[in-house]
N, C-alpha and C positions, 0 to 999 in steps of 0.2 A: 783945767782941773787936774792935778794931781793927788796922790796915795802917798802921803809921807810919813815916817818912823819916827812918830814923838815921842818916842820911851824906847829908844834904844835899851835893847837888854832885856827886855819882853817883849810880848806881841803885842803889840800898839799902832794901827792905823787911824791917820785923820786924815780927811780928804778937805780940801783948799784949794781956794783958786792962788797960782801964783805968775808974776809975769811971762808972758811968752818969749823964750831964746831968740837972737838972733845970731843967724849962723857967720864963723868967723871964718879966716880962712884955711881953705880946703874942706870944709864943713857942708854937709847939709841940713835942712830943717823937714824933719818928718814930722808929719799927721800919723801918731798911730791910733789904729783901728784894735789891732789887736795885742795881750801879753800875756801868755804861757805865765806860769806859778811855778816857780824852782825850787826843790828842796832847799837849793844855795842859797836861796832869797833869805828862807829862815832862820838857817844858820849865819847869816850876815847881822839878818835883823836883829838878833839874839845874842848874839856878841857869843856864841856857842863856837868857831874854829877859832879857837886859842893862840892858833898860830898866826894869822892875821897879822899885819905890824902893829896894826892901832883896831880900836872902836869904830866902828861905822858913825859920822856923824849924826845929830839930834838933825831930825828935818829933813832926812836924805831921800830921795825920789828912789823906790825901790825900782826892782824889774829886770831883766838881763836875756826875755825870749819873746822881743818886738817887731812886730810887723804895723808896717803901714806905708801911704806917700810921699814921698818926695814935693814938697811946696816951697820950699826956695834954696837956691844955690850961696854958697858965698863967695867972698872974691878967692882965684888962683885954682878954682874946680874946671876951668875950660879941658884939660886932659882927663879927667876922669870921664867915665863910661856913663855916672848915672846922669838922668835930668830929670828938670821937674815932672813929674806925673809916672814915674817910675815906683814899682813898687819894691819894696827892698824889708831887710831883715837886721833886724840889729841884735847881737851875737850878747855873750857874756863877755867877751875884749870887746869892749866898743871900739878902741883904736889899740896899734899897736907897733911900737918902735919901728919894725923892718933892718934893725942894723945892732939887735945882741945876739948869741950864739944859736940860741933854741932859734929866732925867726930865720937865720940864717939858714939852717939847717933845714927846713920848712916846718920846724916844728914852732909855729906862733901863739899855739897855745899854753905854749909854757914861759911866752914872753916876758922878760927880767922888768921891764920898764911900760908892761901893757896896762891902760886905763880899764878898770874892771865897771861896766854897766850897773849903775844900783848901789856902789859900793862907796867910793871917794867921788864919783862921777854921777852923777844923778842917769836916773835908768830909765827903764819903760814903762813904768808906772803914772802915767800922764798921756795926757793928749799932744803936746807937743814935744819934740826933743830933736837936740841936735847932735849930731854925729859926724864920722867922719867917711866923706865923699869917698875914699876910694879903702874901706873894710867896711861899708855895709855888703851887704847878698843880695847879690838878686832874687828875686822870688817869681818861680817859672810860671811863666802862664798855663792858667786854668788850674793851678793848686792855691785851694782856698787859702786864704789870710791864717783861717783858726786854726787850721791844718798844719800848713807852715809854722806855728809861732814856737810849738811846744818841739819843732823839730831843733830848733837852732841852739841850743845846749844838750836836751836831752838826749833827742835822735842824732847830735855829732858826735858828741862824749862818747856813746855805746859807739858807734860805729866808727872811729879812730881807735875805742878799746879793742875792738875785733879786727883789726886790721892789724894790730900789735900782736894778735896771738901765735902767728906766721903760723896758722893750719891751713888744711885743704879740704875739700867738698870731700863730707865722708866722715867726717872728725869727730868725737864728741867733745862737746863743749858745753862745762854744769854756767849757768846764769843762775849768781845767788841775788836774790830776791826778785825771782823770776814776773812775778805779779804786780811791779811796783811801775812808777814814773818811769825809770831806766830801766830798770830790766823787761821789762812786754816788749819795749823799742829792740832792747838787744836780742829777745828772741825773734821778732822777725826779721829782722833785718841778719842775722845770722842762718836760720831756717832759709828764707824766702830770695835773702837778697846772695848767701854765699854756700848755700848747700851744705851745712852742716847739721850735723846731727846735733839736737837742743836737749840738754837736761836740765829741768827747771827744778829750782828750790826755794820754798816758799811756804808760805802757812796750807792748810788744808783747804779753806773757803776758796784759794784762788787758784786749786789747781784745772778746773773747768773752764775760765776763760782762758789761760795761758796754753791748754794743750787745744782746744777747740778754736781759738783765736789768734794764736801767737807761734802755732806751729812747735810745739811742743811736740818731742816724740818719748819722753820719758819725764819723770815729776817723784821727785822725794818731799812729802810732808813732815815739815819739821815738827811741826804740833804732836806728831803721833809719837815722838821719842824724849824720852827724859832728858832735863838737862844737864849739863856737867860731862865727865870724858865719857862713859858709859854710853851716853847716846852719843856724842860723838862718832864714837868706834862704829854704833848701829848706823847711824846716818852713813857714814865712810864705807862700810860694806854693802849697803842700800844703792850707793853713787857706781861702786865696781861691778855690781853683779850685773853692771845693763852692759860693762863695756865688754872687747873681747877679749877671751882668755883672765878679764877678771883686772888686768892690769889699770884702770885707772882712764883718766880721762885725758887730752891733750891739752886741753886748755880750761881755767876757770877765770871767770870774768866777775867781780864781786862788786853789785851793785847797789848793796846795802850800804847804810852808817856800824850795822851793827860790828863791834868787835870781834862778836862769835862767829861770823862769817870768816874771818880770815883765820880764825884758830882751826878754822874747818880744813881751809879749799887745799893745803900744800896736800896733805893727806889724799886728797881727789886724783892728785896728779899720777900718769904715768912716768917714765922713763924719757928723759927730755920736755917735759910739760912747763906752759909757762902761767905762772896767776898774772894777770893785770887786775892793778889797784884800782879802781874807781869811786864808790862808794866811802866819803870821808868820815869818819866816826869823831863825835862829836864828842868837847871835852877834853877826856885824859884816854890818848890812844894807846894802846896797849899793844907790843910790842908781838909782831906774828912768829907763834911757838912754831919751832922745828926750825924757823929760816938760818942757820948754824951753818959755818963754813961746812962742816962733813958733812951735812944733809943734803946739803944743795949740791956737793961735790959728786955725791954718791948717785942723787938723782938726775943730777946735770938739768937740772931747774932752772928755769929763767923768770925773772922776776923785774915788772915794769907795773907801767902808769898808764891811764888817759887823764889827760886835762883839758877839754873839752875838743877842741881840733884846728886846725887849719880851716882858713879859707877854702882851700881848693876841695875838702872834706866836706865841708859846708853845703857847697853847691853841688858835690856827685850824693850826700844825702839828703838834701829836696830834691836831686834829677827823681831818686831809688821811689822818694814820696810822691812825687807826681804820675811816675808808672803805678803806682798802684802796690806796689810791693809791700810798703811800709804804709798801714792804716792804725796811727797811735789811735789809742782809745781817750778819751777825754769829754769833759761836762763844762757845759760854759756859763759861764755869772756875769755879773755884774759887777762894775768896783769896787761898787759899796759892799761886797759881799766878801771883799780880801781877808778882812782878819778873822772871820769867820774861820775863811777858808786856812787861816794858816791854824788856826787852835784845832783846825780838823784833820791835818796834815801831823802837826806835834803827837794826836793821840795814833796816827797809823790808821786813821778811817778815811786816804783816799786812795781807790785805786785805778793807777793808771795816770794820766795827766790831767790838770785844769787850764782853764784859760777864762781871762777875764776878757770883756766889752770895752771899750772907750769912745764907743760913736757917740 
């Protein structure tokens, strides 16, 4: 049984039986049990990142945050680590080169020639799929399936972003769309997992779970300020008046699509502050006001990415999940419940994570 994209370019699930893989070599064949719901899923679906080379094809098996079994090897896996009955984690790179500059670098997330899960490569949206024997994850004993599924893009994405920030325990750090899929992950896992100070940005309804559950120790409601530069300004004085002496924050993490998030965050920033990009805006992105060679000169601003993470990232954010530190919030369905679940995502009525069934 698979979840396939019959209308590419809207939200269109049919579910169908289709044949089951056999793994080729270096490959395994996983049972999954469980798959996380990615914003990315929908913006793939939707043919919505522009930038994309091509269309996602008609029929494509979505998914890119799988857990499940290990059920059969294929030929030339005798060196890798996993074996049958192993439970493992399949990423948004299902597989990836190991030999262009970013994997070299250990940055594989930004891999030139990586097969992206759900995308040109059928995904985790199915009961069966096969993968490659030595970039699935292992998944630690005694942390659930469901637990695990929604970490392996969302909770490494945030937590490669915050690793980029180069702060220290003490710091503040605004998380824009503090309330959402990625940002609840970046707050704790920022709070809990590296001692920093959280300031959340988000609508008003979800400032009670983020500071009561995500370790929030300060929270601007954007609802409360008009939009255009005027709330801006208020928002921006709102974000300085928690730090010290007024200067501004260390670091802003943007985990929103929206574009008004990044028109925001440089503004947030102190004196050496860095934004990391995370949150892809969909469409016609629009270019971050102020980033101007003398602006950034002046403020000696540093300005990066996360693109979801590394392996070795991977596994120290399920160790972070398995202790206990990182509890995503999340609702679980059924598969039959996918395109629901994405028409409910498109209007901004989910908060937190999903994850679908495939037992």
């Amino acid at each position: 049984m698979a979840a396939v994209y019959n209308k590419p370019g809207e939200i269109s699930i049919k579910l169908q039986e289709i044949p089951t893989p056999e793994p080729g070599p270096r490959q395994v064949l996983v049972k999954i049990t469980h798959s996380g719901v990615c914003h990315s899923d929908l913006g793939i679906m939707t043919n919505a990142w522009k930038w994309l080379p091509e269309p996602v094809p008609a029929h494509q098996v979505g998914g890119h945050e799988g857990v499940g079994v290990v059920v059969k090897t294929g030929p030339d896996c005798e060196d890798s680590k996993v074996k049958v009955g192993d439970r493992v984690g399949i990423k948004y790179f299902a597989d990836v080169c190991l030999d262009c500059t970013p994997c070299k670098l250990g940055h594989e997330g930004f891999c030139f020639n990586g097969h992206v899960s759900g995308y040109l490569t059928p995904g985790t949206f199915q009961q069966y799929v096969v993968s490659s024997a030595y970039y699935v994850t292992p998944i630690p004993n005694g942390l659930p399936s469901e637990i695990a599924a929604p970490m392996l893009c969302g909770g490494l994405t945030v937590y490669s972003a915050l690793k980029k920030t180069n702060t220290k325990p003490g710091d503040w750090v605004v998380i824009s769309g503090a309330g959402g899929g990625l940002g609840h992950l970046a707050c704790q896992i920022g709070s809990r997992g590296m001692g920093l100070k959280i300031l959340g940005i988000d609508t008003q309804e979800k400032e009670v779970f983020v500071r009561e559950e995500c370790g929030v120790e300060a929270f601007v409601a954007l609802d409360k300020y008009p939009r255009g530069p005027a709330g801006d300004k208020e928002i921006t004085a709102a974000v300085k008046s928690v730090t010290e002496g007024g200067e501004g924050v260390a670091a802003v993490v943007v985990c929103t699509a929206a574009n008004a998030a990044y028109t925001q965050a440089l503004d947030f920033l102190r004196f050496g502050g860095t934004l990391v990009c995370v949150g892809i805006p969909e469409g016609t992105a629009v270019p971050i006001q102020k980033a101007d060679p003398t602006s950034i000169m002046l403020g000696l601003w540093h300005i990066t990415a996360s693109s979801v993470g590394s392996q070795q990232e991977a596994i120290e954010t399920l160790e972070l999940t398995a202790r206990g530190v990182v509890t995503p919030k999340f609702t679980m369905h059924r598969i039959e419940e996918l395109e629901d679940l994405f028409k409910r995502m498109e209007r901004g009525q989910i908060m937190g994570r999903t994850v679908v069934t495939l037992n």
